[in-house]
Phi, psi and omega in degrees: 000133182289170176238156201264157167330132183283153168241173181298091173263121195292176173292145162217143153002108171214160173267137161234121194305153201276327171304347176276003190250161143216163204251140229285155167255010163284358191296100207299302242257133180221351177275073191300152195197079208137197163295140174283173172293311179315288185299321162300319197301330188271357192264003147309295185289003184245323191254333192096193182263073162023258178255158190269175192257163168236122183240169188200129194287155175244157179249151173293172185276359169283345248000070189246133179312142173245008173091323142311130184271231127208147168258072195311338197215128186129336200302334165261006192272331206245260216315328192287307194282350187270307149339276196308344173292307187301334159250042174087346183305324204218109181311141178256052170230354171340130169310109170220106195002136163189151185289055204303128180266173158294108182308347211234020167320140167286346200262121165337123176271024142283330168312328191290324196291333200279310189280297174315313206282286223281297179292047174254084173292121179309146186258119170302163174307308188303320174296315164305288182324295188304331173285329167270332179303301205291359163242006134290326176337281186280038153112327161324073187317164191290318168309289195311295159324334186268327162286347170296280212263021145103008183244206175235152203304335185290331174310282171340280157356289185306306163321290185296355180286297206318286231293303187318327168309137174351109151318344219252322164299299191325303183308316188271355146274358179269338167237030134087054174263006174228184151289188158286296175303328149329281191301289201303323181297326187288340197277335164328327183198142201274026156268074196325294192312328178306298165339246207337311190306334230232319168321282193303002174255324162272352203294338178242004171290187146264351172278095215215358189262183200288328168312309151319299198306302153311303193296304157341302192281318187263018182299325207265351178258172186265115196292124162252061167263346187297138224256336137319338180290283179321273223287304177310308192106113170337295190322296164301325161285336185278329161340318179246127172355023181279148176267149162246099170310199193193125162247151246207323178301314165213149171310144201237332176083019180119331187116197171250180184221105182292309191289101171279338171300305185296302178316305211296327182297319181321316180250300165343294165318308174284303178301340193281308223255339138313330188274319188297315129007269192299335180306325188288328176329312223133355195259170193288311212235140165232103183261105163212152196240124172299261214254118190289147179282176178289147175080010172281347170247031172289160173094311203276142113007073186273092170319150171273132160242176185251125177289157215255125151337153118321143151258179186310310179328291180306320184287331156318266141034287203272007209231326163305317192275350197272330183300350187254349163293311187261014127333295188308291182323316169252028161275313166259026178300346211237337197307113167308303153276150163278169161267137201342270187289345149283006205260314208291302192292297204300354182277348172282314191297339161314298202297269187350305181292327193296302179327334213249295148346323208262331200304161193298130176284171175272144178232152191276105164348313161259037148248349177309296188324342170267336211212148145318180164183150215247087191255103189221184189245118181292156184287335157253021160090017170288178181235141215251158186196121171245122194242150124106053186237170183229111175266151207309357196243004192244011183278179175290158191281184142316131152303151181238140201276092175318314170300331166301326154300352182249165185272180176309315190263019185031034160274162172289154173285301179233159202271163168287115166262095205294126219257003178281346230254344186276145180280118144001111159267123158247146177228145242209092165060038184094340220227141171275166197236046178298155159346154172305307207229034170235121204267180179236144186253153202090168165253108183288137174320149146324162171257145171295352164268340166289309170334280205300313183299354189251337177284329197281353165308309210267324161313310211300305180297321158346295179310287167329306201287315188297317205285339208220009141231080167303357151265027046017339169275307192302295199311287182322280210284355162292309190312318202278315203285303151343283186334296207309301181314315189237003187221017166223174183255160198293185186253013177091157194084167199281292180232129175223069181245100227208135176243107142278147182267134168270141187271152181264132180252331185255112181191134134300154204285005151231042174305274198342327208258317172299165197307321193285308167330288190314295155357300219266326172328299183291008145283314175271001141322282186335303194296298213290352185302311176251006192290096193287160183276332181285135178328287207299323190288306176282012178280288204291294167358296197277355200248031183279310215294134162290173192290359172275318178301320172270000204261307188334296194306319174265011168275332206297297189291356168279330204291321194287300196319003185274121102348091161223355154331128144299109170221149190287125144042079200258097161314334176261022194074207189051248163301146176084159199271119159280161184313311183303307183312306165313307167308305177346274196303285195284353171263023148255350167290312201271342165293243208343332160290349208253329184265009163287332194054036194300144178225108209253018170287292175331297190284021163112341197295136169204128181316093168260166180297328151292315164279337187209341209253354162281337186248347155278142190318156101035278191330272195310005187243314168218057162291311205286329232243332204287295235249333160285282245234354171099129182315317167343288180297302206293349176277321226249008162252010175288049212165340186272164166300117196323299176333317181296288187324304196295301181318331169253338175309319205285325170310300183288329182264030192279302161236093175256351207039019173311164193221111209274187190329288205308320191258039190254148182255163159337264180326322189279355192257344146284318152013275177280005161260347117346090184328162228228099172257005204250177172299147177276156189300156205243024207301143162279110154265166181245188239267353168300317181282315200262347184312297182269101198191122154235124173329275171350308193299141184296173187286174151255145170290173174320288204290334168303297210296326210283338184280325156326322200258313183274000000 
């Protein structure tokens, strides 16, 4: 017969008033480690007592129970509760939960002591983090959790970011498939989908530490030590809504500044409104920029200016910071290191004297009037201002002799215009920058980035057009091989006949989207389907092909090679289209339109407030609106505010085919040059244009209405 298990019977459980315990000298832990006594003892008085005590009765030497205990397991637990007796806190005759064992145990109570401590299994990391999330959940400020437990709020802070991370990461650090510093590189930026994407790109490279990891995460943004940062201000960037990302881990040096679009306005805007500042001084010209190129002021002319007095204030000022400065300096003269907050203050006491230093020089009023200044953002985020250069097409003429100026009747011939009375052109990045409602009067050359963007429109149909008439492809790339062969020396090599494709550097944000793009796309899809890849194979391929299929093919691959860009100029040669070239290159744009028939109305292009009606004066939105839509239209929108005016031009000239210059053929510009015989547009304007309008009233001429308009 079998005999049944012997079972386990545990220890039990009593309250024993606390003057009855002591604490064991068999207790293994002698080493403090961990929470102090002090802190347990309050996260006693705050919670109770946790866990219970391990107690064991002490005997007398007959061994007979003395009523007293000893504590083997448990021991800061007992000092925690003998503090809170000693201040008063705990009664010291107080109940307290405890484990009673056998005196007469066969198990050592160094063992029980040994066996609590070493058999505690550690509370993951994760479970902290998560734990600290779920009570900010339920209503726990970040303060009140770091006093509970004893730590400080950056601490909390640091926790609740972990917590905060992808779940879908949290599990692979929970099954210990990434590090902790790992996991901390991930806390940089609250974009879970991101995380994950930057995970699933490192997890089997080696490159895995948390710096890469960051640097990932922070590409598309901007550092705020970045000198665009400085000058706008963190504050202010947070002000109009930009995010900062933040590491909580390591010095971040401020964090990144995510909306970099929003910074970049931020500071155009704040530099735009420095330029104006100083425009006002007097100067012809203000060129700013955040980054000015190397070399903008070779060629000019720098004026001498004269430094501006101190007044009494300043030189007190300036004469207060140098005594406390070199106070300081031989106070610590002997230091191997400064100390912090004195290393900081002489660096305040630098900038301030720098400040001073630094100041606008005086220049004489009819050389301002002649000369410039250069505004841009210092490498600390200051605002950097160079004044006072003359470019060479801007010097003063030759005094001219009054008397030779003058007339018979000893008047001036013409009146004298004071060259102060004229407004600061500021440009802006490359770009001249006016007023919201200030024109310039007459109609003025295109600006060259508008020029390249509307050509580049006009390459593209250019192209469309070369692709889809292969004898006209053939006429080109014979006319390029003809060129080469016989009227330049060749460049080496057996046949050196090549269509580079040009790329657009200058483009609106719906080149890609217009009809001649889509054309061409969907053709080199067709083409690219069937085309082999082997050298050998498409030799035999192409020679397969008949003669319609191949004149197709080679219109297509002559097309990308079409050049009809504007682009300025290089006068000095080297790099860049020379003046001659440029006449070239666009008076071969227009043989190719003409023998193409290129229409560039046809090929979908229409004026909007964005590619072109928008970017030009007033004059010129209804020079454009006179010669599409008829004189009419252009008076009675003459009297709107430009925005207004371009947002209704692009209404009347939507289907007109009008065309600006560049992108005009030979036929379209007589046209628009040709007095307007057909009827004026019968287009509905609407009742804001037409109310006050009186029919009756005679017409205005051209040059009125444009003054209307201006």
């Amino acid at each position: 017969m079998a005999t049944a298990n012997q079972k386990i019977t545990l220890a039990s459980a009593r309250d024993i008033p606390f003057n009855r315990l002591t604490l064991s000298q068999s207790n293994v832990r002698r080493v403090k480690a961990g929470l102090s006594i002090e802190e347990l003892a309050e996260s006693i008085a705050r919670r109770g007592l946790i866990q219970s005590l391990h107690v064991r009765p002490l005997l007398d030497a007959d061994g007979v129970e003395t009523g007293m205990f000893e504590v083997p397991a448990g021991g800061r637990r007992y000092r925690a509760l003998e503090l809170l007796v000693k201040q008063k806190r705990l009664n010291k005759t107080a109940p307290v939960p405890c484990v009673v064992s056998d005196a007469k145990d066969d198990i050592l109570v160094d063992e029980v002591s040994l066996a609590e401590n070493i058999e505690r299994a550690p509370l993951h990391p994760l479970d902290q983090f998560r734990a600290f999330q779920a009570m900010r959940e339920k209503g726990m400020t970040e303060e009140a959790i770091a006093a509970a437990f004893f730590v400080g709020i950056n601490v909390v802070k640091q926790r609740l970011r972990l917590a905060s991370v992808s779940p879908k990461l949290l599990d692979v650090y929970a099954d210990d498939g990434m590090t902790l510093e790992q996991l901390m590189g991930f806390t940089v930026s609250p974009d879970h989908a991101r995380q994950e994407q930057i995970w699933e790109a490192i997890r089997n490279s080696w490159q895995k530490e948390p710096y890469h990891i960051r640097r990932m995460l922070t590409e598309s943004a901007v550092r705020a030590s970045d000198k665009r940062a400085m000058f706008v201000g963190v504050e202010s960037y947070e002000a109009e809504g930009g995010a900062v990302l933040r590491d909580l881990f390591q010095s971040d040096d401020g964090g990144w500044l995510q909306d970099v679009a929003l910074l970049d306005q931020l500071a155009t805007e704040k530099l735009k409104a420095a330029a104006q500042e100083i425009a006002a001084e007097g100067w012809k010209w203000i060129e700013a920029a955040v980054n000015l190129p190397y070399g903008v002021t070779y060629g000019l002319r720098q004026l001498s200016g004269a430094p501006v007095d101190f007044s009494d204030d300043e030189r007190a000022a300036i004469e207060a910071l140098q005594a406390e400065r070199d106070r300081i300096e031989a106070e610590y003269d002997a230091a191997d290191e400064l100390p912090e907050e004195v290393d900081r203050r002489l660096g305040e006491i630098e900038a301030e004297l720098e400040k001073f230093d630094q100041r606008p020089l005086r220049y004489d009023p009819a050389e301002i009037a002649h000369a410039g200044a250069f505004v841009s953002i210092a490498a600390n985020g200051l605002l950097s201002v160079d004044r006072g250069y003359v470019r060479p097409a801007d010097e003063a003429p030759e005094p001219v002799d009054p008397a030779a100026a003058e007339g018979a009747d000893g008047s001036a011939d013409a009146p004298m215009v004071s060259p102060m009375s004229q407004p600061a052109v500021v440009v802006m990045n490359g770009e001249a920058a006016p007023a919201e409602d200030e024109e310039e009067d007459g109609i003025k050359p295109l600006p060259d980035r508008l020029l390249a963007e509307l050509t580049a429109h006009r390459t593209l149909a250019l192209r469309d057009a070369i692709a889809n008439n292969p004898h006209v492809a053939m006429t080109n790339l014979l006319h390029k091989l003809v060129s080469d062969n016989f009227l330049h020396p060749a460049a080496g090599g057996c046949l050196e006949a090549s269509v580079r494709q040009v790329y657009f550097r200058d483009q609106t944000a719906d080149l890609k989207e217009c009809a001649s793009a889509k054309s061409i796309d969907e053709r080199r899809l067709m083409w690219g389907d069937h085309i082999p890849a082997d050298d050998e194979t498409l030799w035999d391929w192409l020679t397969a092909l008949d003669e319609g299929r191949r004149l197709d093919l080679l219109a297509h691959c002559v097309s990308y090679g079409v050049n009809a860009l504007h682009e300025k100029p290089n006068p000095y040669g080297g790099t860049g289209v020379t003046e001659h070239g440029l006449k070239l290159r666009l008076a071969q744009a227009d043989r190719l339109a003409r023998a193409t028939g290129l229409d560039m109305a046809a090929a979908g292009w229409r004026p909007t407030v964005g590619n072109y009606l928008g970017r030009v004066t007033k004059a010129r939105i209804l020079e454009a609106v006179r010669e599409g839509a008829g004189d009419r239209s252009a008076q009675l929108i003459a009297h709107l505010k430009k925005s207004e005016m371009a947002k209704e031009a692009e209404r009347l000239l939507a289907d007109t085919g009008w065309l600006p210059e560049p992108l005009r053929s030979a036929a379209d510009d007589q046209a628009a040059t040709e007095p307007a015989g057909h009827e004026e547009s019968d287009q509905a304007l609407p009742a804001f244009l037409t109310e006050d309008s009186d029919e009756d009233e005679p017409a205005e001429d051209e040059g009125q209405a444009v003054i209307a308009a201006e």
